[in-house]
ZAMARGU-4260 file (C-alpha; in steps of 0.2 Angstrom, whole numbers, plus 5000, padded with zeros to 4 digits):
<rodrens>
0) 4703/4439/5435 | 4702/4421/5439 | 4689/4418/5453 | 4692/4403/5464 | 4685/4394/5478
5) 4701/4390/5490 | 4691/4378/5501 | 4686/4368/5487 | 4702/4367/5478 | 4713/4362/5495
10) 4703/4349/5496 | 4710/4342/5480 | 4725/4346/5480 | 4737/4336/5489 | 4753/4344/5480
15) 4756/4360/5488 | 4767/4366/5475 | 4752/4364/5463 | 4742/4377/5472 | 4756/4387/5468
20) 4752/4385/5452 | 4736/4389/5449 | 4738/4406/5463 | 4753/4412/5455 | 4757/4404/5441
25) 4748/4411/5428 | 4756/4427/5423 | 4765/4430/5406 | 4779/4440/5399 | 4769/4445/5385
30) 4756/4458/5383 | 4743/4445/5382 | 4745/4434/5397 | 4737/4416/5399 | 4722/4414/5406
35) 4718/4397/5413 | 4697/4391/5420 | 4695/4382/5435 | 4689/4371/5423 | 4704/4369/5414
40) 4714/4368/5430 | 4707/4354/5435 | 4712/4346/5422 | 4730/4351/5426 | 4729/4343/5445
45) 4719/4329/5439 | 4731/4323/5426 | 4737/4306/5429 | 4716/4304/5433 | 4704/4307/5419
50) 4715/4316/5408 | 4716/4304/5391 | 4734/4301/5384 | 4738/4302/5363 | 4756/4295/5360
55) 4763/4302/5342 | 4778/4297/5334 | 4790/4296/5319 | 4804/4285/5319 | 4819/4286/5306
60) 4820/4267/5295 | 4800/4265/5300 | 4781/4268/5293 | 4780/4280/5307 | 4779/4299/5304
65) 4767/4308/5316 | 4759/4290/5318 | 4746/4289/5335 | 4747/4272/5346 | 4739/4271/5361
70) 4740/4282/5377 | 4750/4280/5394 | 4742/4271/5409 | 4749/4278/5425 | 4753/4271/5439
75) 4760/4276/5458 | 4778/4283/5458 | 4794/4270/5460 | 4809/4277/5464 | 4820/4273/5446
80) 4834/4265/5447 | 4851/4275/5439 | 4852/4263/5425 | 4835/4268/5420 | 4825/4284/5409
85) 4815/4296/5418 | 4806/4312/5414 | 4800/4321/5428 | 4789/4336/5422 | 4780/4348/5434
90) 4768/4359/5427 | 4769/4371/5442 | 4785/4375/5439 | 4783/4388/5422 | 4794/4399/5412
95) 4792/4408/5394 | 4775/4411/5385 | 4775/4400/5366 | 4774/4412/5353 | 4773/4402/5337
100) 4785/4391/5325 | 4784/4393/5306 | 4797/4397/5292 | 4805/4407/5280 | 4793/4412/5264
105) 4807/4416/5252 | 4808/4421/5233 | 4814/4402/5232 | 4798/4395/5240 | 4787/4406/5233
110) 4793/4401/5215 | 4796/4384/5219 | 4776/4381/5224 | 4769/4389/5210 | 4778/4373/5201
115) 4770/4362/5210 | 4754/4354/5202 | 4738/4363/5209 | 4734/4345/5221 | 4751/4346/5228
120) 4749/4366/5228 | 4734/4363/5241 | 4745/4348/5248 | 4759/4361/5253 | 4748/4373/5262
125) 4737/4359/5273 | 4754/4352/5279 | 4760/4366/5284 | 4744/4377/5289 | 4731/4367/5294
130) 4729/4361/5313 | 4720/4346/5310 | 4726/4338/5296 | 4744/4347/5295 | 4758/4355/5308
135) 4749/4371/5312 | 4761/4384/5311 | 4757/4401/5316 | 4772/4410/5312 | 4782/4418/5296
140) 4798/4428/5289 | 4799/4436/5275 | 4813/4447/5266 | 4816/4462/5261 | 4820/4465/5243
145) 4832/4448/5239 | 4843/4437/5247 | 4854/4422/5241 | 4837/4411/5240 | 4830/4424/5227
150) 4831/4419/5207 | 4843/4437/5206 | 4849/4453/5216 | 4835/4467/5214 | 4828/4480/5226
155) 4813/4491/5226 | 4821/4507/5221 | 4830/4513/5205 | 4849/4513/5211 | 4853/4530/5216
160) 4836/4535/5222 | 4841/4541/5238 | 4825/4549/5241 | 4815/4533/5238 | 4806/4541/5225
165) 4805/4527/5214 | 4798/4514/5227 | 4789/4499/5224 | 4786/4481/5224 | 4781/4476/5209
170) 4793/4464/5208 | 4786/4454/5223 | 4767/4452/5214 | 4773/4438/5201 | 4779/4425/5217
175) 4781/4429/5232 | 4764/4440/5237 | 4753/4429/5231 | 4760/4415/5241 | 4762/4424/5257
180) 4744/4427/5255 | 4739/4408/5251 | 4749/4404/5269 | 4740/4414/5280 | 4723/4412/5270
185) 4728/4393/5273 | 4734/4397/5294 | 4717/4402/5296 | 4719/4422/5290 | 4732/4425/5303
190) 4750/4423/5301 | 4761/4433/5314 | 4777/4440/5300 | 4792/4446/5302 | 4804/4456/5288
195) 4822/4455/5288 | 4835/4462/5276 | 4849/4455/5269 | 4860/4472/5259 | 4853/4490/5257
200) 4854/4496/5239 | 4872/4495/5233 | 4875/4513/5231 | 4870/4516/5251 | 4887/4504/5253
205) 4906/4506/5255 | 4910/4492/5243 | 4894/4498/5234 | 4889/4480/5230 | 4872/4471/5239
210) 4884/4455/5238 | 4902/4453/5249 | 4898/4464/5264 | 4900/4480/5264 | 4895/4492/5277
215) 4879/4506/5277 | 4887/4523/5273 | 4885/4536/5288 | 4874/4548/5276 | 4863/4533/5271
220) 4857/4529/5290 | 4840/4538/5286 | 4836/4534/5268 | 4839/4516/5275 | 4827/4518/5289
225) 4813/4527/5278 | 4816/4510/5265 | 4808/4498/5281 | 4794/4512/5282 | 4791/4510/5264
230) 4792/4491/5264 | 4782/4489/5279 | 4767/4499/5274 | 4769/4494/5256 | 4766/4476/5262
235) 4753/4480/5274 | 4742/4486/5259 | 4741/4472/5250 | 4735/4463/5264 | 4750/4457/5273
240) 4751/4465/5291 | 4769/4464/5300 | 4772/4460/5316 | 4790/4465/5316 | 4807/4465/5306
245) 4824/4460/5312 | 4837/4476/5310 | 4847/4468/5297 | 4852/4447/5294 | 4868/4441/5299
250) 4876/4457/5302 | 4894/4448/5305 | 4897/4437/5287 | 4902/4444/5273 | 4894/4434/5261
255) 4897/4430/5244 | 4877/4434/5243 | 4869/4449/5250 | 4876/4456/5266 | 4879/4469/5274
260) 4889/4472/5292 | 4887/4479/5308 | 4896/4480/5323 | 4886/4479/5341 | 4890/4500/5340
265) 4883/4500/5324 | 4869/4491/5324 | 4867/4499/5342 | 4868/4517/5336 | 4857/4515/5318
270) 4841/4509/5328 | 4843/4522/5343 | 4847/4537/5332 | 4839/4533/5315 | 4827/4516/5314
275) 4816/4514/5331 | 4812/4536/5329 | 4810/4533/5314 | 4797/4521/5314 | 4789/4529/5329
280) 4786/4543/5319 | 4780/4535/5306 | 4766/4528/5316 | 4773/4511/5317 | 4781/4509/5337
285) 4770/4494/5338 | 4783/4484/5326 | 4794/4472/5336 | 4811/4475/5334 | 4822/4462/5334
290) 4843/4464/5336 | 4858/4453/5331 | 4849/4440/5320 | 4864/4429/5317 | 4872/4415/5328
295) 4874/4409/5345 | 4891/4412/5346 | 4892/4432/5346 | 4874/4432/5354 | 4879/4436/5370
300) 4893/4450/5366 | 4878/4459/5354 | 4866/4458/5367 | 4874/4463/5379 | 4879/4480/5368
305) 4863/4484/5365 | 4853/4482/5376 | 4865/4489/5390 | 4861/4505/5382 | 4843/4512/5390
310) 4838/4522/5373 | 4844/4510/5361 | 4835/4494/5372 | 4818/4504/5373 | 4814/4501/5355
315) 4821/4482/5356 | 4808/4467/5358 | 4822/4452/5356 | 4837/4445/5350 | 4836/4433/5336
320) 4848/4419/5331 | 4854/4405/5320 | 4861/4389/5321 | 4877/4390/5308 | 4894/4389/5316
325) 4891/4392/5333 | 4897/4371/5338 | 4912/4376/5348 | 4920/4357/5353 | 4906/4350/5342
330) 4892/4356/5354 | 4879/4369/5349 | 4883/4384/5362 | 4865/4383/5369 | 4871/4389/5384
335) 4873/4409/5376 | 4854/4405/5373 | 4853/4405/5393 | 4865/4417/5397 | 4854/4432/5387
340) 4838/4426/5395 | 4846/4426/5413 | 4854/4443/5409 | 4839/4451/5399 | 4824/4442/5406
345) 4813/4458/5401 | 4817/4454/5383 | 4813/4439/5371 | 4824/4426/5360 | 4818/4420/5346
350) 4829/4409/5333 | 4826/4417/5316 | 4835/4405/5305 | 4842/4386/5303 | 4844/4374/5289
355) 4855/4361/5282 | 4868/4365/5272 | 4878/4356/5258 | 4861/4349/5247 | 4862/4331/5240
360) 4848/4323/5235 | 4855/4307/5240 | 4857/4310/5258 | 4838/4320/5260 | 4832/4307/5273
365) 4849/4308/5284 | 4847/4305/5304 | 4855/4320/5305 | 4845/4333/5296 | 4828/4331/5306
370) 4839/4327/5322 | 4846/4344/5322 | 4829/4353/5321 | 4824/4341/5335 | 4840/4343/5347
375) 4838/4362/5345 | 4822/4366/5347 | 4822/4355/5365 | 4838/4366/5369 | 4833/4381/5363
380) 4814/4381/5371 | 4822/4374/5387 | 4835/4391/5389 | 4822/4404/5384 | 4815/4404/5367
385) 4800/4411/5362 | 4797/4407/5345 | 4806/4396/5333 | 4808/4400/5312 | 4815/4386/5300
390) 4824/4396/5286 | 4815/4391/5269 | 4800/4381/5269 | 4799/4376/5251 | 4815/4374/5240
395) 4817/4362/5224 | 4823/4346/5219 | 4842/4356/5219 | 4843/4364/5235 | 4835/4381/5226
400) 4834/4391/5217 | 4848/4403/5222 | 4859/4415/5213 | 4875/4411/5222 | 4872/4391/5220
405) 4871/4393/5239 | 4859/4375/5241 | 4852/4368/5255 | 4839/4356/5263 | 4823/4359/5268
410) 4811/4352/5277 | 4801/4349/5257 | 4805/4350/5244 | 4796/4351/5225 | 4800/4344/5210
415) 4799/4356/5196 | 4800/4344/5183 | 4786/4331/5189 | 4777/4342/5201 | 4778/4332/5216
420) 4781/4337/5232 | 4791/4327/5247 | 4790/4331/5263 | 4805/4323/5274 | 4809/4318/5291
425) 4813/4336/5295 | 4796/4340/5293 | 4788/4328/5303 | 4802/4331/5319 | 4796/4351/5318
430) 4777/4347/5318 | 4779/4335/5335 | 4781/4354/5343 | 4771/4366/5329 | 4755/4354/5329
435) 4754/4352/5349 | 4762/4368/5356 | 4749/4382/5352 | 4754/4399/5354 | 4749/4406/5370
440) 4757/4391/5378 | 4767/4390/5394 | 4784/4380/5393 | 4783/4368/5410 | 4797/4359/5419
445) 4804/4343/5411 | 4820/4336/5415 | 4826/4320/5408 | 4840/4310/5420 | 4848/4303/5405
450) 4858/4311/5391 | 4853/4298/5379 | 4835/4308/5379 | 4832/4324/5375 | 4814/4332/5383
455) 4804/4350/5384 | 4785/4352/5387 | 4774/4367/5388 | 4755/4368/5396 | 4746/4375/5381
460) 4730/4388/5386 | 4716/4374/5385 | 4727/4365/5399 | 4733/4351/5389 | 4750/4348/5392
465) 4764/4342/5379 | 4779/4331/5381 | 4791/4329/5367 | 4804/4316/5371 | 4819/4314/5356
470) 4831/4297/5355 | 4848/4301/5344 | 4853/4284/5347 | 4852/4267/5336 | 4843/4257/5349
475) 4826/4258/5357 | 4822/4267/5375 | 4812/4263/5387 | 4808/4278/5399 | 4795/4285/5413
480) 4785/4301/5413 | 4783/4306/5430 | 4771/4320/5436 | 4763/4322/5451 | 4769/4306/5460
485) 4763/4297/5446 | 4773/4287/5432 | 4771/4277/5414 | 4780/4269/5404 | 4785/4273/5387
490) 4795/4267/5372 | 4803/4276/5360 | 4810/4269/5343 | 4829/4273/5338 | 4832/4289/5330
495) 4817/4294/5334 | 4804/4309/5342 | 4789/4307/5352 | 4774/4321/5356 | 4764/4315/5371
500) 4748/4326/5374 | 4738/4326/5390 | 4722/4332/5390 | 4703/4332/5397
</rodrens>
């Protein structure tokens, strides 16, 4: 429990919706909720006083990548005028606990690292791992036998081995389990991972093919559900715990890669009846289950399927989405985000997978590329989301590997020939959230008047709080940050991203 004088703390605060914040404001809906000092509350009502201001920034066609300037000096509030940019952020008002943001650690990465020289080996995992000199993530996905961004189809099992017999994961040791290690060796020794699948064996299939769809058999439900027992413990003894698994990825495309659907029923009736028992009695009920796992679009329709029905929503922790081909009119349908969280506030989002598609070398340092990280991590954190997961973290100087010539973009890529590693705009616009917002933290008010800027901000456990302001537009823009009857001024370059931190 948090002990605290009320005399004392009236007498500093002259914004009465503050108290509400520090009286009621610090409960979580996660097992492990926030707990905030006095101390560090202070620094909360005191912060347009003596908390210090650090002002980070990358800016497409500049020098600037995670670059720090100078902080903000506040001054009393003036009422904006409607031609001009305002933030207005209220750290009273709080929503979702911050789990983590990280990425995908695929076949592709895995093989695409240990091609990398050793120095740009050890460059990789800092970048991405380290909190002081890299972005900090603190979150992972991994897969389940292959995918597309594998080198070839395979599975654990000798095909027909219904009984699973045969089970193991050898084929993992050369690549992708000594990389996985490396990453949460490199976060620290604690990575929060996730599993998903992308096929059961072919012979548990209609089409009896991993590859073009296809549908789980009936008589297969439980030789499928024992393979994530299998998997999961298998990983767990070489060191890798798993947080959770998702019940199958993108149960609604058929693929010319792995794939495998599901209707809502479906997916519904396999975890009620076969996968979440299954799993309890197995001894692993404390694995997060999360459903759907696929776009925005249908995200409402499956949740709403699911977790509508008591005995199949008792094993659920979330819904997971995507990013692909859910623009209706050109705009991402962030609002089906917000719609689940209204409807389902007892459960969590979490976006599983986004990348850019279509690889070209030529056109790796595009506006557009790290802009759609940027715009849909803002719109997604402000609707709900918990926890955010790039799709590959790593791919090579094609777009791959990948066995269906399925290439994309990622946030770095390696050159297999040289050695060298790049990391691009992408990279940079994800770290102004992973490096600032820690997990534990507490997503805040922030509104922005103004279209032309996109803005979220959490209060992370310390106190500190975070603003990250986004510009999609050619020109500069000079806004204000208002909190607590206070404002500063601040300039943002063109096609550009700003992290503003706050703290004692």
């Amino acid at each position: 429990m948090i002990k605290i004088d009320i005399k004392r703390l009236i007498k500093r605060i002259s914004n009465l919706t503050l108290l509400s914040f520090l009286l009621l404001g610090c409960t979580s809906n996660t097992k492990k909720d926030i707990k905030i000092s006095e101390t560090e509350t202070d620094s909360i009502i005191d912060v347009v006083g003596t908390m210090k201001t650090q002002v980070y920034t990358t800016a497409h066609h500049t020098d600037l990548k995670l670059s720090k300037s100078s902080g903000l000096n506040f001054g009393d509030f003036k009422q904006p005028l409607e031609t001009e940019i305002d933030v207005l952020v209220d750290p009273a008002k709080q929503f979702q606990t911050f789990m983590g943001i990280g990425a995908a650690l695929t076949d592709a990465a895995a093989e695409t690292f240990y091609k990398l020289s050793e120095e740009n080996q050890e460059r990789f995992l800092e970048a991405y791992y380290s909190k002081e000199n890299g972005i900090g993530y603190s979150l992972g996905r991994t897969i389940i036998h292959s995918c597309d961004f594998s080198s070839g189809s395979y599975t654990y099992i000798e095909e027909g081995d219904a009984e699973l017999k045969t089970f193991n994961i050898d084929h993992d040791r050369q690549y992708r389990l000594p990389f996985t290690k490396k990453a949460i060796a490199a976060a620290g020794g604690e990575l929060l991972m996730y599993a998903s699948p992308w096929s059961p064996p072919a012979f548990m299939k209609t089409n009896n093919n991993m590859l073009q769809g296809g549908k789980l058999k009936p008589e297969f439900y439980q030789p499928w559900a024992n393979y994530y027992v299998k998997f999961i413990k298998a990983y767990e003894e070489e060191g890798i715990p798993l947080w959770g698994l998702t019940i199958q990825n993108e149960p609604m495309a058929v693929q010319r890669w792995e794939s495998c659907i599901y209707t809502a029923e479906e997916e519904r009736d396999f975890l009620k009846n076969y996968l979440g028992p299954t799993l309890e009695k197995e001894g692993l009920g404390d694995k997060k289950i999360i459903v759907w796992d696929h776009n925005r679009d249908l995200l409402f329709q499956r949740a709403s399927v699911i977790l509508n029905d008591p005995e199949a929503a008792k094993y659920v922790w979330g819904t997971g989405f995507h990013w692909y081909e859910d623009w209706k009119d050109g705009i991402p349908m962030f609002n089906n985000v917000k719609n689940v969280n209204e409807t389902f506030p007892d459960k969590n989002l979490i976006f599983t997978e986004g990348c850019n598609e279509g690889y070209d070398i030529a056109k790796i340092e595009e506006e557009r590329l790290a802009e759609r990280y940027g715009r849909a991590m803002i719109n997604d954190f402000n609707n709900g989301t918990v926890a955010w997961t790039d799709w590959n973290i790593l791919l090579d100087e094609t777009g791959g590997p990948n066995h269906v010539g399925n290439l994309c973009f990622a946030p770095a890529h390696g050159d297999t020939k040289t050695g060298e590693l790049t990391l691009t705009y992408s990279y940079y616009y994800i770290g102004h959230f992973s490096k600032f917002i820690r997990p534990g933290a507490k997503r805040i008010s922030s509104v922005s008047n103004s279209n032309s800027l996109l803005s979220t901000a959490f209060v992370n456990v310390d106190g500190s709080i975070v603003i990250v302001a986004m510009n999609q537009g050619d020109a500069p823009l000079e806004y204000g940050i208002t909190m607590n009857s206070k404002t500063a001024k601040i300039s943002v370059p063109g096609h550009g991203i700003q992290s503003i931190v706050m703290s004692k």
